[in-house]
Each structure stands twice: as C-alpha cells, then as structure tokens.
N, C-alpha and C positions, 0 to 999 in steps of 0.2 A: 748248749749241750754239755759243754765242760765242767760248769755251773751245778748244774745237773748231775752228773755223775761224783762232782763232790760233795753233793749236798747225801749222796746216796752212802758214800764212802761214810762222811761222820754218822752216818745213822745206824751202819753194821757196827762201830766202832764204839760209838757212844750212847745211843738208843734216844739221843735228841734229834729230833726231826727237824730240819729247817728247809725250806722247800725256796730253790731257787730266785731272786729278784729277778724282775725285765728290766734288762740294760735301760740305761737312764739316757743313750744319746743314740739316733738313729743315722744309718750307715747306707750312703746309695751306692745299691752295687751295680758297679761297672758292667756293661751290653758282655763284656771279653772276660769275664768272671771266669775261675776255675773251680770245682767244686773240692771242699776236703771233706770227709769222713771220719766220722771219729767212733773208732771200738775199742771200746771196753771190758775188761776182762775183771773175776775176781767170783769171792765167796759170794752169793744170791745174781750171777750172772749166767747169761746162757753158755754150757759147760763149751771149752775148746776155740772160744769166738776168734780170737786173734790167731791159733795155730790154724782155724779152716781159712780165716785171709790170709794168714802166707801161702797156704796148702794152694788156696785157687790163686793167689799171684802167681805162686812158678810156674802150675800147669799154664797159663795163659799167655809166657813167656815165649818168644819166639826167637832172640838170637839175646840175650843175655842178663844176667842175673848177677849182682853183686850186692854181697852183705858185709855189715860190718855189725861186730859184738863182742865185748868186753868178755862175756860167760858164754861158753859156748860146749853144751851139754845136751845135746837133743833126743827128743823122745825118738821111738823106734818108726815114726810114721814123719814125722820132719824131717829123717836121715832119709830114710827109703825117697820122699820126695826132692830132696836135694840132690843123690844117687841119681833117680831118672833122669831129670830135667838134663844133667850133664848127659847124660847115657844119651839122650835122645838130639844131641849136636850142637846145645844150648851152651853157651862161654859162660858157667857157674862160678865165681870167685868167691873167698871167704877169706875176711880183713878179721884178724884176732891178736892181741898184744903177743908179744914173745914171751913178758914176764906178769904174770899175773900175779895178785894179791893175795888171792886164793892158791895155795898148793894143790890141793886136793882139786879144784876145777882146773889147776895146771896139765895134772896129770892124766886126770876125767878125759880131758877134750883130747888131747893128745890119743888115746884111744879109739877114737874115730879117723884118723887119718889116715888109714891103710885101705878105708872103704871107701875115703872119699877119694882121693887119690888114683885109686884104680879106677872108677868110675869116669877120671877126668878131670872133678873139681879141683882149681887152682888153689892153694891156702898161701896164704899171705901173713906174715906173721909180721906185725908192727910194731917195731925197736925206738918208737920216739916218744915210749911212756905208758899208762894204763891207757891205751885207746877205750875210748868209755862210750862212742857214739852207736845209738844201737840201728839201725838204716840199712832199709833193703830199697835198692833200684832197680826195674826193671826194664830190660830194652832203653834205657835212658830216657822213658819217658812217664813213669810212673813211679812211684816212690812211697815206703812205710818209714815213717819218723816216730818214734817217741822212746817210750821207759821199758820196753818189751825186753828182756835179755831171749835169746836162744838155750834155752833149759825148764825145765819141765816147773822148776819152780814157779818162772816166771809165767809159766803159760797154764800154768793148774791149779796152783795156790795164793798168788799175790796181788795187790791190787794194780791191776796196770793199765796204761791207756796208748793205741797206740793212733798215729794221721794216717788216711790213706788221702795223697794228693794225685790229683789228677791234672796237675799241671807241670808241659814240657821245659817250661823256663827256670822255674824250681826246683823240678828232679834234674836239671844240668846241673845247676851249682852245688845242690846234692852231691851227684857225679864228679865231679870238679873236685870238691873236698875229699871224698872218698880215692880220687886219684892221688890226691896228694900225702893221705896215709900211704897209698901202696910205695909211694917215691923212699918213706923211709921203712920200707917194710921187706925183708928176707922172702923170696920165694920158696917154698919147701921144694925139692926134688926129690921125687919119687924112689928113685935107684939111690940116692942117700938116705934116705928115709927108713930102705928095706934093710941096712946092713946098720942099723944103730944096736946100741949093745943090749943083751939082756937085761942087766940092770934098770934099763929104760923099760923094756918089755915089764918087767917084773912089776914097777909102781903104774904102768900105765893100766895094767888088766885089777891091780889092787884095788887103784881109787876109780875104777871102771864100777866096780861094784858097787857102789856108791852113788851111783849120778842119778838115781830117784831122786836125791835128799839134799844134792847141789842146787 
C-alpha cells in the first residue's frame, strides 16, 4: 500500500508512471496479528480523508485523547471536534513545542488557546526542543502515526500519509513516549493564561489571520 501511494505521489509530481513491484519475500502472519491502516491524503485524493479519521477517532473516544504536533493550526471543524470530545468529559491533552521554528504558527496556535482551555483541553507545551512527532492516542488503545501536522495545510493541500494501528501493545509505547514529552513539557494554566499582556493578544489575533496559509 505504501508502495502504492508512492508510486501515485511521483506520478502527480512527474507524470512518469511506475506502478508498484510485489514484495520479493513473503511474510507469515502471526494467528495474534494487529491490523494497521494506512490513509492518505493529497492533490487527486479523496478530499478531508485524514481530518474525517481524526474527526471519527475523537468521537469514538471514550475516556481520553492525547495528541502530539509540532504545527498546530486547525481548521474550524478539528477545533470544534476537539472542543466537544473535552466538553463531553473526555481527558483531551495537546503536546506542542514551546518554541517553534515558525513564528507566525507560534503565534497562529497560540490563538486557539482560550477555546481550548475553556472547554477543558489540557495544552502541554514541550521545552525539550522542536517536538516534531505528529501521534494521536486514543483511550490508550488506538493510535494515528505519521507525517500529518494539525493545520489545514497538512490536511488540504500536502501530500501526507498517516497509520491507523489497532494494536494495544503499540499504542502503549506510543503512550509511554508521549508521557515522556509531557515530563519535559510546561502545563498552560488557564487563569495565567487569561491575564497575559496585550502585546501577546495583539500578534496572537495578527497571525491568527493567517492560519489558512500556515
């Protein structure tokens, strides 16, 4: 399948067709096998494919969600669905670097914190560098891996691919990792949050304007 969606990629890209090899060495799988899924996203794709698997991950979610992402810019329907899921008594977290590389997505996401915040969701801001892994788990027993960022670019215009695994042994250590950014990661607080200065307010609703194009 991977195969496949790269042979698909050079073809929007370069107009040379090459149409996938079958793997040259065969693979017995295991009676205890977990299934992974792989969706992809991009120009000549079915539009929104990866934002409707998150959109049905969180509904599905029953006592917790945590993401982790370097960009974090989301469309008006990923915010509203991350809003609920907390609204509705679900333990929401969001793992985002503190300094990003981007100013402009510094500021962008920063703009969303007041909705997410009141709603509930935890933000976790990770001080041990560009945290770059993009990983949602949910309930600790299901998990999306890949190149997805949370921003509209990633989810409307680029070519990206993300795993849905359905295995509990992997979405731990998933989990496990993701624990261990939050160890170096600042919790935001709400009531400090609310008293930060205009000057903050001023570039946060600037580069807000902007987050189509982030």
């Amino acid at each position: 399948m991977l195969s496949a969606i790269h042979c698909w990629d050079w073809e929007v890209e370069t107009g040379d067709r090459q149409l996938p090899v079958q793997p040259e060495c065969q693979i017995d799988i295991p009676e205890d096998s977990k299934p992974v899924q792989v969706v992809p996203s991009g120009p000549g794709m079915p539009d929104q494919l990866i934002g409707q698997v998150l959109t049905i991950a969180m509904h599905q979610a029953e006592k917790s969600v945590r993401i982790t992402t370097p960009y974090f810019v989301p469309s008006a329907d990923l915010l509203e669905t991350i809003k609920t899921t907390a609204q509705r008594g679900v333990n929401v977290e969001l793992v985002i670097p503190k300094n990003n590389d981007s100013m402009m997505v510094k500021w962008a996401s920063r703009a969303f914190y007041s909705e997410l915040l009141s709603s509930g969701v935890k933000i976790h801001e990770f001080d041990g560098g560009l945290l770059h892994t993009k990983s949602v788990v949910i309930d600790e027993l299901f998990c999306l891996v890949g190149t997805v960022n949370m921003d509209m670019r990633s989810l409307w215009l680029n070519f990206e691919v993300t795993l849905a695994v359905e295995d509990p042994a992997f979405t731990l250590k998933m989990h496990q990792l993701q624990s261990h950014y939050i160890e170096s990661a600042d919790l935001v607080d709400y009531n400090k949050w609310k008293q930060r200065s205009i000057y903050h307010r001023f570039f946060e609703r600037l580069f807000y304007l902007f987050n189509p194009l982030l």
